[in-house]
N, C-alpha and C positions, 0 to 999 in steps of 0.2 A: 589386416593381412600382412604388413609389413613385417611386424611380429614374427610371425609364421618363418618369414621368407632372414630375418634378423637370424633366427634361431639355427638352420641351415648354416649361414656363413658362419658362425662361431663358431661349428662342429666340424665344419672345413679349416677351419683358421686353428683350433687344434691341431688337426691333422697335418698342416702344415708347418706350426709349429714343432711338433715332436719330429718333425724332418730335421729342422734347422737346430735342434738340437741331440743330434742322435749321437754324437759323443758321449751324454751320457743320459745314461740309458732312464733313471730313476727320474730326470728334470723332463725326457723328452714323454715319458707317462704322464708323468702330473702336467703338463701342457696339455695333452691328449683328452686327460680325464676332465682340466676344468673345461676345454673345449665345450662336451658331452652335456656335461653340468650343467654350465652356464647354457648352453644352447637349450635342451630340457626346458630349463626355467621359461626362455624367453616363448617357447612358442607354448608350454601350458597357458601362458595369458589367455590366445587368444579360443582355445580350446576349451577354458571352464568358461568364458561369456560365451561360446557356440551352445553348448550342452546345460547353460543357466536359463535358456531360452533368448539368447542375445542375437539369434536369425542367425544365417549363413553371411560365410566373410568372404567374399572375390576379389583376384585382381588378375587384370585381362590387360593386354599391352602387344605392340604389333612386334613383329620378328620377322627376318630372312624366312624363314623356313615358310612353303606352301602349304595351300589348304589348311590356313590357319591361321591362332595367334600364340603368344604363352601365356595361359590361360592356369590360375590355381585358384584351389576354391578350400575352404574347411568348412564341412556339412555336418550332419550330425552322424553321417554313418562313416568320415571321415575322422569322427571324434573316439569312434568308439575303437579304431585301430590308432589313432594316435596313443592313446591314453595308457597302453600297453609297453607300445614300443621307445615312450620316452618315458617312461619308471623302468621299464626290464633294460634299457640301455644305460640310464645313469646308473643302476646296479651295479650290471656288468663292467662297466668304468670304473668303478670303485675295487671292485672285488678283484679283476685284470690288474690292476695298481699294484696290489701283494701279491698275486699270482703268478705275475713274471720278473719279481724281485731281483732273479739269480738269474735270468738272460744274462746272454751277451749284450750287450749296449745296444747296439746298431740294427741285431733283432727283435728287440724289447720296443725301439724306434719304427721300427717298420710295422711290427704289431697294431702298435697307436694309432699309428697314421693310417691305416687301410681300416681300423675300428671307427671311425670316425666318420671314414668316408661310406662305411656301410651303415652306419646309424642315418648317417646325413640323406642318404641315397631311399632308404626306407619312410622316411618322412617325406620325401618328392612324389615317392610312388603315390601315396593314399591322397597327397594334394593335388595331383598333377590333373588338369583339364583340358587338356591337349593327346592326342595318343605320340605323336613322335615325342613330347619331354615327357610323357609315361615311358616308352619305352627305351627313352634314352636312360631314366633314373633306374629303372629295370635291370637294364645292360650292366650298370654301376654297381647295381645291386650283387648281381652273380660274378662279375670279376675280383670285388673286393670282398666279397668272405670267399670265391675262389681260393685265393692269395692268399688269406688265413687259414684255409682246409688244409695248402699243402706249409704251411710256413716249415716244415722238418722235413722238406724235401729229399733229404741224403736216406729217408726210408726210402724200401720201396713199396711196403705198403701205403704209405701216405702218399706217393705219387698215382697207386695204382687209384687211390679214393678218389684225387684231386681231378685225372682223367675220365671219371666217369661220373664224377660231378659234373663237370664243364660242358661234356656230351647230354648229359640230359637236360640241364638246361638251354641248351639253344636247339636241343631238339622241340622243349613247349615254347621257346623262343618262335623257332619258325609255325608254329600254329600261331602263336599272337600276331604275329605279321600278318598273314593270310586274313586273321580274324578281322583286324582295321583294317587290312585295304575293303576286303567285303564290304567293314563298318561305311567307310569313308567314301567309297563308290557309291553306295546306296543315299548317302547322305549330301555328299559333295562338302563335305567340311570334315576332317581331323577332329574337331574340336567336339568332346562330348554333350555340348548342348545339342548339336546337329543332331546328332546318335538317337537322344530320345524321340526327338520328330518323326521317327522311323515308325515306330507304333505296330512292328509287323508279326502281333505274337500269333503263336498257332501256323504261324504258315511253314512252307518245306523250308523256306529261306530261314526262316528263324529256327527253324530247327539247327537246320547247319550251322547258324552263329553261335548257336547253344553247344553243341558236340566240339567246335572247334575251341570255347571258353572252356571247357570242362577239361580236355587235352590239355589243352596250353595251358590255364591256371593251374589244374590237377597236378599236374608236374612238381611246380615249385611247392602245391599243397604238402604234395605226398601220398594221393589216392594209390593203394593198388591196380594196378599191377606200375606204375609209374613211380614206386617207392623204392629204385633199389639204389638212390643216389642216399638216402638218409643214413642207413646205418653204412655205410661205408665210411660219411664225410666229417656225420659227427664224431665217432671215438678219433679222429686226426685230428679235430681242430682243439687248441686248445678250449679248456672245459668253461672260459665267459664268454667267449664265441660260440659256442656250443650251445649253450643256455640262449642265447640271442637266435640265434640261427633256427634250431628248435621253437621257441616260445612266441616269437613273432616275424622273424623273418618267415617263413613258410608259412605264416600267415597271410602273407600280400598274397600267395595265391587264391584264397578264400576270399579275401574283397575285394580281387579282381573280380571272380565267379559272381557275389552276390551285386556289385557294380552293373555287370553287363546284365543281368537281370534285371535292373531299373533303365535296359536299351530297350529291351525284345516284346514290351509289352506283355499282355495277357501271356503265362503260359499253358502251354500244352500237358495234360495228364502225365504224359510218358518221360515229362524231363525230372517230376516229381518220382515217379517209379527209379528209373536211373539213379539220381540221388540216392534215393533209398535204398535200393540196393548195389552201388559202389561205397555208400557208407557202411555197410553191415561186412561185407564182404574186408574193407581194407578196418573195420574194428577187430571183430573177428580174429584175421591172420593177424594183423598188427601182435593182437596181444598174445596172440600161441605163442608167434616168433618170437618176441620179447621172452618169454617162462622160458623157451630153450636154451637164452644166451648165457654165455658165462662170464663176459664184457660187461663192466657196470654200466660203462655208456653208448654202448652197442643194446645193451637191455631194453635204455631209454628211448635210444635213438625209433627202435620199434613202437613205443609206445607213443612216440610221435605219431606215427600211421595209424594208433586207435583211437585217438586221438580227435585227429582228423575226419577220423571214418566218422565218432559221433558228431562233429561238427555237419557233416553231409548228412546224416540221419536227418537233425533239425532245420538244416535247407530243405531236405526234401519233404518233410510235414507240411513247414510252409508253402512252399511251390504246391503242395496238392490242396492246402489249404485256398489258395488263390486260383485252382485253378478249378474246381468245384465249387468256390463262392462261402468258404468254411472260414469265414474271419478269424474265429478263436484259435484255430490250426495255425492260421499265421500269423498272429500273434507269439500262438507258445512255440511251433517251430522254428519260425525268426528269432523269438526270444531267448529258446536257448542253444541256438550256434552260435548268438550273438555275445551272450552271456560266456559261450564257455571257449570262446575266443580273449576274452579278458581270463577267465579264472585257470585257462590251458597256459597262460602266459607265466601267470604268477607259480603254480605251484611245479610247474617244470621246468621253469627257471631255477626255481630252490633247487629241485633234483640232481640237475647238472653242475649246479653252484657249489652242493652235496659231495656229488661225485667228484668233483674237481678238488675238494679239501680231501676227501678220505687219498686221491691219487696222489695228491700236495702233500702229506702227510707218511704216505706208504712209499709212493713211488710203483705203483701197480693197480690197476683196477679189475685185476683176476680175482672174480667171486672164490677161487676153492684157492686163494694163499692168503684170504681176507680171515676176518673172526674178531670177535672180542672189542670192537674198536669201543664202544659203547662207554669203556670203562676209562678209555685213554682220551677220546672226541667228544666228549656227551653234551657240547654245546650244538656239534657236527650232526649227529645222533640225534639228538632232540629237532631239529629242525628237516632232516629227513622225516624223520620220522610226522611230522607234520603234511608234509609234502604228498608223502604216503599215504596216510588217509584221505585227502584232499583229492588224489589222482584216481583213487578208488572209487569215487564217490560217494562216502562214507558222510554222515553229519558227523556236528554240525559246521564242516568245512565247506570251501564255495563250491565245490566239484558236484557234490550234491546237489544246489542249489541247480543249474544249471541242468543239469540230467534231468533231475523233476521235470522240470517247465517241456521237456520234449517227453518225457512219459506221460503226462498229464494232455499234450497236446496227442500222443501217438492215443489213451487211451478213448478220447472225445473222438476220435477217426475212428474207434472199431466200431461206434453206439452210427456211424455216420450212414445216411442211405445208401451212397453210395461205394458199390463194391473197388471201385478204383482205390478207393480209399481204405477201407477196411481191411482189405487183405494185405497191403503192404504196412497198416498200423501194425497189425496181429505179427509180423514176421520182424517190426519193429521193435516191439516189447519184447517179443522171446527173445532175441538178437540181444539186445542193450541188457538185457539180464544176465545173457551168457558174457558177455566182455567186462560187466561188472566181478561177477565171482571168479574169472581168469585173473582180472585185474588183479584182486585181494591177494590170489594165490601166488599169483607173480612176485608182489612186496612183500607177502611175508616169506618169501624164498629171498627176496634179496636184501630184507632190511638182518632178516635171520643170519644171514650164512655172514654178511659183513658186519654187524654189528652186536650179536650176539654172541654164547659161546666162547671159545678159547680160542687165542691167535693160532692159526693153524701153520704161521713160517716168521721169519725174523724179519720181514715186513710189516706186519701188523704188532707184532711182539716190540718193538720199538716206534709206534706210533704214536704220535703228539699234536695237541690240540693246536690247529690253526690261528694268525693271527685276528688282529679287530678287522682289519679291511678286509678279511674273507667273511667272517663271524657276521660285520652288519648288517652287506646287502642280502644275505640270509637272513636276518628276525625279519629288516620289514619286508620281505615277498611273505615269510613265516603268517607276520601281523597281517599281511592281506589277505590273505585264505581265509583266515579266521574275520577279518572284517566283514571281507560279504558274505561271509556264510549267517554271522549275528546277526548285520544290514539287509538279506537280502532283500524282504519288501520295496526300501526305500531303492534301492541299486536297480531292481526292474520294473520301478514306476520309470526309470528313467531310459532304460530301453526299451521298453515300451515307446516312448515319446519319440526313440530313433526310429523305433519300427511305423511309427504312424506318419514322421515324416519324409520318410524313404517309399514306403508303398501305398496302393491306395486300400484304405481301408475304413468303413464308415463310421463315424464318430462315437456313435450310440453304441456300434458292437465292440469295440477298442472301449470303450467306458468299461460295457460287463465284464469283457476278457480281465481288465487290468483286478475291478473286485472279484471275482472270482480268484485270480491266481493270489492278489494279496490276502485275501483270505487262507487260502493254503499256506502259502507262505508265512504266517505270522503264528500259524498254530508250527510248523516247523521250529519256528525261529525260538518260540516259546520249550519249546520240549529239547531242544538244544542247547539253549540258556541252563534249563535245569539240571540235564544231563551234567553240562561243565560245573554247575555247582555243586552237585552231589558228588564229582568227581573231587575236587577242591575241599569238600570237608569231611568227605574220605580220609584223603592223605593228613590234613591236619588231626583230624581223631585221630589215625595211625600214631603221625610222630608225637603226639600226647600220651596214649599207650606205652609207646616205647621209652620215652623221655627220662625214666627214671628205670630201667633194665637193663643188663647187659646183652649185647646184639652179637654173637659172632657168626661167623662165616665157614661151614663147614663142604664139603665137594657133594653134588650128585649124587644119585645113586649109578655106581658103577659097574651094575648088572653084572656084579661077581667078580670085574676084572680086578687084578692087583695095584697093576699100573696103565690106568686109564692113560689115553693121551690125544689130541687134537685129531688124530685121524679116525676116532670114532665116532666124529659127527658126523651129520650127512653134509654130505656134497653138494653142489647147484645141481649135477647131474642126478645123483637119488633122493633129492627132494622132489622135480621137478616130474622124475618117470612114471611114477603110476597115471600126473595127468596126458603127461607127454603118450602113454603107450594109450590112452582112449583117441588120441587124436593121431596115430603113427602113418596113417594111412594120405593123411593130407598134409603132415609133415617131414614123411620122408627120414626121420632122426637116424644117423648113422650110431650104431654102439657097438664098442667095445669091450669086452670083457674078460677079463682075469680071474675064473672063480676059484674058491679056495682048494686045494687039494690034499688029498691026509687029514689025519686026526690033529695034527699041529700045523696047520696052513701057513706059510713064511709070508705070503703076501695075498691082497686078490685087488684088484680094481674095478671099476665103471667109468667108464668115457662117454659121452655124447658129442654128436656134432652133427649141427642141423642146416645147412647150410640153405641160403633162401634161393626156391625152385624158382623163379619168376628169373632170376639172375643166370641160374645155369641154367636151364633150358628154352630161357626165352630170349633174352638181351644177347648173353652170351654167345651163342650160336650165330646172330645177326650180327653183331660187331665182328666177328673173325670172319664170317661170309663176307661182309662188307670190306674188311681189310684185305682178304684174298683177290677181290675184284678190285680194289684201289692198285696192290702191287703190283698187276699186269698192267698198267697205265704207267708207269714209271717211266716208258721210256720217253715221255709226252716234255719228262723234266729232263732238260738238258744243259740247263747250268747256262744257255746263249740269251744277253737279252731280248737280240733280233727275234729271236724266234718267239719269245714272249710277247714280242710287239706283236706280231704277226697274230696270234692266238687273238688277241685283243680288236683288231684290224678287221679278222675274220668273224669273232662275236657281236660287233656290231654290223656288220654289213649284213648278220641274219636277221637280228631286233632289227633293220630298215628293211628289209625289205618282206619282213612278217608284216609289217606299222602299213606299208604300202598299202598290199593285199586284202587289209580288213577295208 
């Protein structure tokens, strides 16, 4: 365990390195970065002997703080969000390296050092076994990518993200509060071994533990309607922050959820139903919203929230699986939230990592002034483009793999006797169908309109391929898509073994589930293999063919024009409208239009803009009612400290003499 705890302080000891060297800017990176690195390194040790089957690592030690001790543990369901967030962090270390080249110094310094400290803070979280150093590494968690959301403060869109960032998390902030003192009252100990002693599944009490984990983790998840912090925060923060923030940080709120899960004991039916449908719901919208945007990382940022939603899908399989006594359910739907908790990491990391070189290279991440990069990036290109099939759930990349194990688990629920079950399978597979072909639609609208085609402005028309330190941690997230997707057998024998030693599940039925599913899986894995090969001697036959002919290069057909030109592709917006207008009803699309007039029309346009309803009509509204009622309170502030004291003087003399009365 020291390891663990070794690995932390090098990631801090970065951080405060690239402080003490923020003169200049390029030395206080590379401090930062080996920080990351090195830290990475030390705490995989103890992460592959947890997950080699080397038992759980603790270390428990007393402390000031009450009802409790400082208490860290790495388990195995601790491994499987480690394992993410320190490969997608030394990525992002690498790729932030060349990223912020041409900072200011003291910005480029500042970057480091708050990167560091949110890597370091994200590693506390999934070890922490105490709830005050959980939520203290929590607190750390959303103040330091805070700090990175708005680092270009002099916007005011970036302040306006960074403000409604910071509001929404300590809004699921104060549900987590409420959640542990319930935990901790009921317990009489902080400390999450108490927690399980509780054993109080099924009752009202557990229900409420359950509703208030779903708020307050959901938050940081990014469940709808609790999503309007994501696209606002990501296109602000720079784009390896973004990638991090995205791919695992908003992950901690999912293993906080599946955590408190292994408190509440047995669940109840209807926490699985929930699941299930807050998962379909925020897949669903996630991905509409996403097809509407015209922000490459505002696109993404949505696609986080469908993301997520299938991650809740496969919680809630499971949860129905356990709570009707259907082992294989929780098996395949623990298995693949679990699963696609790792492979959401990987290839939407590339995404953002993507995003960030084509923006590094253009200086715009406006879909309709993008085009053609494909011919100028095609290192850039190619590893999107990877990303893309993977986020689809397309074989043979891991995003598939993943998806399967809760199709295969939602379809084993519809055969199931019970109708608790059956009916939310059936609305499961229709659902996870519908976000899959949205999905496809969405990437090839955005891999199209950016990387295909002709440069449509002197942005793209002057684009150039990125350096090595963008270029690397792009192949291997690239490499790992493709690993588990080739691996996957061998990859969920071994969450499997997280799932068996997190829930209870009986030995013999975790035997069948695991050959059943590797069964599937290996005839997958087999027609996937082929696939890539007959792909591979494709292209080789091709350039054999060709090898001795002349190849040139002539234009499109230009449907009669004389002088075709970049404005006769489609747009993000009339690509996107035919599906945009089946759904206009639930997304509200504003458009614009300029149609042509005369026989020689001088111009015509289309515009859309979709702005997300959950923001304007629901957040929105409450935050300016709630600032309205804050302003008439103003005269409360009077700039006197006497009178402050007083306030203070008066607030406890109510807390005594409420403490009296009980």
């Amino acid at each position: 365990m020291p390891a663990i705890l070794t690995g932390v302080l090098l990631m801090l000891a970065g951080s405060v390195g690239s402080l003490l060297l923020h003169r200049s800017g390029r030395w206080a990176s590379v401090a930062a970065a080996a920080g990351v690195l090195s830290g990475a390194y030390a705490c995989s040790g103890p992460v592959v002997r947890v997950l080699s089957g080397g038992g759980a690592e603790a270390l428990t030690a007393p402390w000031s703080v009450p009802f409790g001790s400082f208490a860290v543990e790495i388990d195995l369901l601790s491994c499987v969000f480690l394992v993410p967030i320190l490969l997608l962090s030394a990525m992002a270390s690498i790729y932030g390296h060349g990223y912020t080249a041409d900072w200011h110094p003291l910005k480029r310094a500042a970057a480091s050092c708050l990167f560091n400290v949110l890597a370091a803070s994200m590693v506390v979280v999934v070890i922490a076994r105490n709830a005050v150093l959980f939520l203290m590494a929590w607190e750390m968690m959303s103040l330091s990518s805070f700090f990175l959301v708005t680092l270009e403060h002099e916007k005011a869109d970036v302040r306006r993200a960074g403000w409604i960032y910071l509001v929404a998390m300590h809004i699921g902030t104060a549900f987590l509060f409420a959640l542990f003192i319930l935990l901790g009252r009921g317990s009489g100990s902080l400390n999450f071994d108490s927690f399980k002693q509780l054993n109080a599944g099924g009752t009202s009490a557990a229900g409420l533990l359950f509703l208030l984990g779903v708020v307050g983790f959901g938050t940081k998840a990014g469940f709808i309607p609790l999503h309007v912090w994501l696209p606002e925060a990501h296109p602000a923060a720079p784009s390896h922050v973004s990638a991090v923030m995205s791919g695992v940080m908003i992950k901690t709120g999912i293993y906080g959820l599946v955590r408190l899960l292994t408190f509440l004991g047995p669940p109840a039916p209807w926490w699985g139903w929930t699941l299930v449908g807050t998962g379909l719901v925020s897949g669903i919208l996630g991905v509409l919203f996403a097809l509407a945007q015209h922000d490459l990382k505002r696109l993404l940022a949505y696609h986080s929230v469908e993301n997520i939603g299938i991650i809740g899908l496969g919680l809630g399989v499971g949860v129905l699986g356990q709570a009707y006594n259907l082992p294989f359910l929780v098996i395949a739907g623990f298995g693949g939230a679990l699963l696609h908790v790792i492979n959401h990491a990987l290839f939407k990391g590339l995404l953002f990592l993507g995003a960030g070189a084509v923006a590094h290279a253009t200086g715009t991440r406006e879909l309709d002034v993008l085009g053609g990069l494909l011919k100028r990036m095609p290192w850039t290109g190619a590893f999107f483009v990877v990303g893309a099939v993977a986020i689809c759930g397309l074989p043979p990349l891991n995003g598939f793999v993943s998806e399967l194990l809760i199709y295969v688990g939602a379809f084993r629920g519809v055969i199931a006797p019970a109708m608790g079950v059956a009916l939310p399978a059936v609305s499961l597979i229709a659902g996870l169908a519908l976000i899959g072909g949205l999905a496809t639609a969405c990437f090839t609208k955005a891999f199209g309109i950016v990387f295909l085609g002709e440069p449509r402005s002197g942005h793209a028309m002057h684009a150039h391929e990125v350096g090595g330190t963008l270029l690397f941690p792009m192949a291997v997230l690239a490499a790992g898509c493709l690993a588990i997707g080739l691996g996957a057998p061998q990859v969920v024998a071994v969450v499997i073994r997280v799932i068996t030693g997190t829930v209870t599940v009986p030995a013999a039925d975790a035997t069948q589930a695991a050959l059943t599913l590797s069964h599937v899986l290996n005839l997958v894995v087999m027609i996937g293999a082929c696939g890539l090969a007959l792909a591979g001697a494709g292209i080789l036959v091709r350039r054999q063919l060709l090898r001795k002919r002349i190849v040139g290069e002539a234009v499109t057909w230009d449907c009669g024009y004389l002088q075709p030109s970049p404005r006769m592709q489609y747009s993000a917006s009339s690509f996107a409208q035919p599906l945009m207008n089946l759904f206009r009803n639930v997304l509200q699309t504003r458009e614009r239009v300029a149609s042509p007039e005369g026989p020689f029309p001088a111009s015509a346009s289309l515009e859309t803009d979709t702005p997300d309803p959950f923001m304007e009509r629901l957040f929105r509204p409450v935050f300016e009612g709630a600032g309205a009622i804050i302003a008439r309170l103003r005269w409360l502030q009077q700039g006197r400290l006497q009178l402050y004291v007083l306030y203070i003087v008066i607030t406890l003399l109510g807390l005594l003499v409420w403490k009296l009365r009980q």
